[in-house]
N, C-alpha and C positions, 0 to 999 in steps of 0.2 A: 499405111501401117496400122495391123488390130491393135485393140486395145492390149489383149495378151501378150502381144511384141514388146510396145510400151513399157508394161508393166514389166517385163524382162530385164529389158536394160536399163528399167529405173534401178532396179534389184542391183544389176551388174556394176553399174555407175555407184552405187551405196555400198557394195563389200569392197568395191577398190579404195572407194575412200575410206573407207574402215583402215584397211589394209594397209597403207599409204598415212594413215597417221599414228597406225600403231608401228610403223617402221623407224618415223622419222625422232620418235621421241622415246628414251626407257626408261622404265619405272626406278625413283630413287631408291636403295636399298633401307628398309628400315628397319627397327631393333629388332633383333635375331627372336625367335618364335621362343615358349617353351621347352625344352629340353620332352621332346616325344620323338625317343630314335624309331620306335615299330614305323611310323609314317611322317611324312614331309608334308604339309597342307601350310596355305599361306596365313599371314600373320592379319589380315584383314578380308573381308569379300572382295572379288572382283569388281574393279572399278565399273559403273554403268551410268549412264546421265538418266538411265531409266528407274524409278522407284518404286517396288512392290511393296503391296501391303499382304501379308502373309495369313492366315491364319490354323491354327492346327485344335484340336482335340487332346485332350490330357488322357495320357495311355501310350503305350507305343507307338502310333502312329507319330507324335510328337519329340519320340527320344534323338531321331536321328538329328534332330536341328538343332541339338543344343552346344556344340562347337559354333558353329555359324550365328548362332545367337548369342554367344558372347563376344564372337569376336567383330558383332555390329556394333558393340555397345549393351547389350542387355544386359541389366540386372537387377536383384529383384525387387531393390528401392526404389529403382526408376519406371515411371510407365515405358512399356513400349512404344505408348507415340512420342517421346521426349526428343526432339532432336530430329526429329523428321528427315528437314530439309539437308540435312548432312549424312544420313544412312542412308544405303543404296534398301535398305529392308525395314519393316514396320511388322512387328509379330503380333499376335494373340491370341491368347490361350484358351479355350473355353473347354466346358464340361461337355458339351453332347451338342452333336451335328445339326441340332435346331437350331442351334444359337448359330451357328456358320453358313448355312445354306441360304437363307434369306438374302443377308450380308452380301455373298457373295451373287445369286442370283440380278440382286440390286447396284450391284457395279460397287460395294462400298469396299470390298476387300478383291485382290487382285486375285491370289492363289489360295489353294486350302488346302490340308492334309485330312482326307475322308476315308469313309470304307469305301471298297471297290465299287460295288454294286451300287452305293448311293451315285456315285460319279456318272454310271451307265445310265441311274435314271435321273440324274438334272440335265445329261446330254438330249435324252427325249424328250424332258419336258419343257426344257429350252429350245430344240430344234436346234441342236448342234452349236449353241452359247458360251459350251465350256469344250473344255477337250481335256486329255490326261495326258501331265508329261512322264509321268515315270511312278513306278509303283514302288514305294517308299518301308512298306513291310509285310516280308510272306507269313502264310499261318500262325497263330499264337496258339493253337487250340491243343489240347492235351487230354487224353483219358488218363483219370489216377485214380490210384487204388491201394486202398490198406490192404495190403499182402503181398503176394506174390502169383498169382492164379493168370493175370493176365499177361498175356510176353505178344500176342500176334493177337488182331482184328477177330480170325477164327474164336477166339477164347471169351467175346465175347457172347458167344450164342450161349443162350438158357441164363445171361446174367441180366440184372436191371441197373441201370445208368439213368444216375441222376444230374438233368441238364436245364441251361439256360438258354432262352435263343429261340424257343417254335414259332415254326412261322417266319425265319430270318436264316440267314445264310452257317450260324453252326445245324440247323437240323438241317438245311440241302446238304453240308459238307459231310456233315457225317454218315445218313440216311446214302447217301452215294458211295463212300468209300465201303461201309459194309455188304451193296449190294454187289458191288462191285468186288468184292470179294468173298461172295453165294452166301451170302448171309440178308436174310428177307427182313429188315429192320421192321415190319409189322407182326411178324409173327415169331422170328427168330433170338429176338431182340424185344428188351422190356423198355420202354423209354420213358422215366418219369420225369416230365417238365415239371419247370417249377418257375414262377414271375425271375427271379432273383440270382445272380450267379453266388450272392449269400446265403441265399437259404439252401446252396447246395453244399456251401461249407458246410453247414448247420448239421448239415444231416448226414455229414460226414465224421463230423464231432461227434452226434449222439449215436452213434451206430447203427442208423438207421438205414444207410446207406455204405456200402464195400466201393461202388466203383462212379467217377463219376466224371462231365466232359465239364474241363475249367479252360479258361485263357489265362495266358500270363499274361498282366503280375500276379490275378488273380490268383492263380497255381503256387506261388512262392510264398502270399497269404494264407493260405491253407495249412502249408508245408513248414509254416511258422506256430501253426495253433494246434493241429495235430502229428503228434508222435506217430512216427511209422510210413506216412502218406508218400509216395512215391508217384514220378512220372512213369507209366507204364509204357504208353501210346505218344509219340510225335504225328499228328495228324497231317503237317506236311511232307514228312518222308513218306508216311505209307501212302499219299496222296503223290511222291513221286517216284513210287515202286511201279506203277500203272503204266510208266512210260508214257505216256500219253502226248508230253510236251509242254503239257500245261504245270500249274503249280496250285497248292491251297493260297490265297492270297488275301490280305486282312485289310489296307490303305494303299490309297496310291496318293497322288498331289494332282490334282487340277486347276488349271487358271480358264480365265475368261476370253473365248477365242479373239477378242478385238483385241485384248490384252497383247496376247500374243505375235499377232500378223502386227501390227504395230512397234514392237518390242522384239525378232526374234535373235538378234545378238545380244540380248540382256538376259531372255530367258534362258539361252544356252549358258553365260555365264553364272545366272542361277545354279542352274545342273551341276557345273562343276565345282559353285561352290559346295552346293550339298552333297553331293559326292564326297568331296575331299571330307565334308564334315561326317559323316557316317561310316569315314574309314577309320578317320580317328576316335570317335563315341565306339569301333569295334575292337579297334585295337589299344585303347588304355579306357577300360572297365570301371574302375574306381575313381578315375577324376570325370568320364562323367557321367559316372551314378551321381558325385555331388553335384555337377550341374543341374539334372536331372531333378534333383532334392531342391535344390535354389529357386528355379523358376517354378516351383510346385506341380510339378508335373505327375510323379508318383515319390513317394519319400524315400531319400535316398538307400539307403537298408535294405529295401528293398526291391531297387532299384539294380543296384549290384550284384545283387544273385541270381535275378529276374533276367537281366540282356542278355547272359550268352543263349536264350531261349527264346528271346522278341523277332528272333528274325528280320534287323534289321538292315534295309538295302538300299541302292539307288538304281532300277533295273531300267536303262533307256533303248531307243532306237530296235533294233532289231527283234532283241529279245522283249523287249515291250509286249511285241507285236507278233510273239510264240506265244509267249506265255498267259497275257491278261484275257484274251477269247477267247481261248479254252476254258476258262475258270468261268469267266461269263456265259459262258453255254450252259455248263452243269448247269449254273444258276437259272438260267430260263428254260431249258427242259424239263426241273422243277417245276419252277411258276413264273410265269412269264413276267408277272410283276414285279418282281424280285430286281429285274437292271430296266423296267420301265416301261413294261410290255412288249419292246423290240432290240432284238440285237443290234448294239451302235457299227456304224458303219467303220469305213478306215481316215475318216474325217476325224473320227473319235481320237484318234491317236496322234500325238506330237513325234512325227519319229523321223 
């Protein structure tokens, strides 16, 4: 017998006994959930003997976990490591994917909530270490503008747009969508970069600037200091007017491939907790924006006018596996460096 056989019926002999004791025993019923009729999601995470340490980025990449993070336990007097050994989850939060990538390269955090592209390139420069289960939020990106002039992509020829991001995935997203809609972003198009997606407020405030490319929450910030400022542009609609198949795409969630092949009945119950918990951060808006405000994620104020525009999701399996390659190609057609100098194979994907 090969080893591939083996390993088969080891697999097979492990889902039956799965199977087989989740038949023989049923879950106690416990106190009745919140009073949230839009959606049904359970009143604690799926049971798992498996324990990840989670980590995300404060920004939308980070909104959708915040039902599942409290319903681990989390809160904002408590560390997230408090209790370890009795949570099937370990969170935390940081400001910028420096702080997570290390971490997670080095075995010390299980999963992470990154931007797309960063994930395409720890898979290369890991040699396939990580993988990606599910892409966690589409496009945030927005063209606004004091007025009215703009309504379609066309309307920006002969105007100048003030942005953050050159050299990084808002100027491939954009630089693409306008070429792709005969508009020659070198010549047709004025693009003034600027270090700062604040200093694009700024100069939106002094009137220096009519039109410019924001992210949410970013956008809602703006739309809070200036009088007038409107969303013109959805960069992921017009990114799914193309047909294409693909999507604009901002985070996804990656874990550590030993993680995984080790863990894969825990990671799926992962999925569905997060799932569950992104149905309900979409469908009641204001409990949590407050979460959202608690674990300091972006304040909640802001927070609540900002989601119905975050684009938040849980995209697995199939669609995974439409949508996140297409978006990665733009990306490297660009510039190769961009997802890590090569297109990740189907290794890349948890599906």
């Amino acid at each position: 017998m090969n080893k591939h056989l083996k390993k088969l019926l080891a697999l097979c002999l492990t889902l039956a006994l799965v199977f087989s004791l989740a038949a023989c025993g049923k879950k106690e019923e416990g106190p009745s959930a919140p009073d949230d009729p839009a959606v049904e999601t359970p009143d604690e995470p799926n049971a798992s003997t498996a324990h990840f340490k989670i980590a995300a980025l404060k920004g939308p990449t980070a909104m959708g976990l915040v039902r599942l993070m409290r319903d681990n336990g989390e809160t904002a007097a408590a560390p997230a490591s408090s209790g370890e050994s009795e949570k099937p989850y370990t969170f935390t939060l940081a400001g910028s994917a420096d702080e997570v990538t290390p971490a997670l390269i080095k075995g010390e955090i299980d999963m992470a909530c990154v931007p797309a592209n960063l994930a395409a390139v720890l898979y290369n420069k890991t040699e396939g270490a990580v993988e990606v289960l599910a892409v966690n939020t589409l496009g945030v990106l927005y063209i606004v503008e004091r007025g009215e002039s703009v309504q379609s992509l066309a309307d920006l020829k002969g105007k100048t747009v003030v942005a953050a991001g050159k050299g990084s995935t808002p100027e491939y997203a954009l630089r693409y969508l306008l070429s792709e809609n005969g508009i020659d972003p070198d010549t047709d198009v004025t693009l003034d970069w600027k270090s700062e997606h604040s200093e694009c407020v700024a100069a939106l405030a002094s009137g220096q600037a009519t039109v410019a490319l924001l992210p949410q929450p970013f956008v809602t910030v703006a739309q809070s200091k200036i009088e007038g400022l409107r969303m013109a542009l959805d960069l992921t609609a017009e990114w799914d007017k193309l047909g294409s198949g693909s999507t604009l795409i901002t985070g996804v969630i990656v874990a550590r491939r030993a993680v995984v092949e080790e863990n894969p009945a825990a990671v799926n119950a992962f999925l569905a907790d997060y799932a569950a918990s992104v149905e309900w951060v979409n469908a009641n808006i204001a409990d949590a924006a407050a979460l959202i405000g608690e674990y300091g994620i972006v304040d909640a104020a802001i927070a609540e006018k900002a989601l119905p525009y975050c684009n938040i999701v849980c995209i697995t399996g199939a669609e995974l596996l439409e949508k996140l390659p297409g978006y990665l190609y733009v990306l490297y057609n660009a510039e190769p460096a961009a997802v890590g100098g090569a297109m990740p194979d189907n290794s890349f994907y948890f599906a």
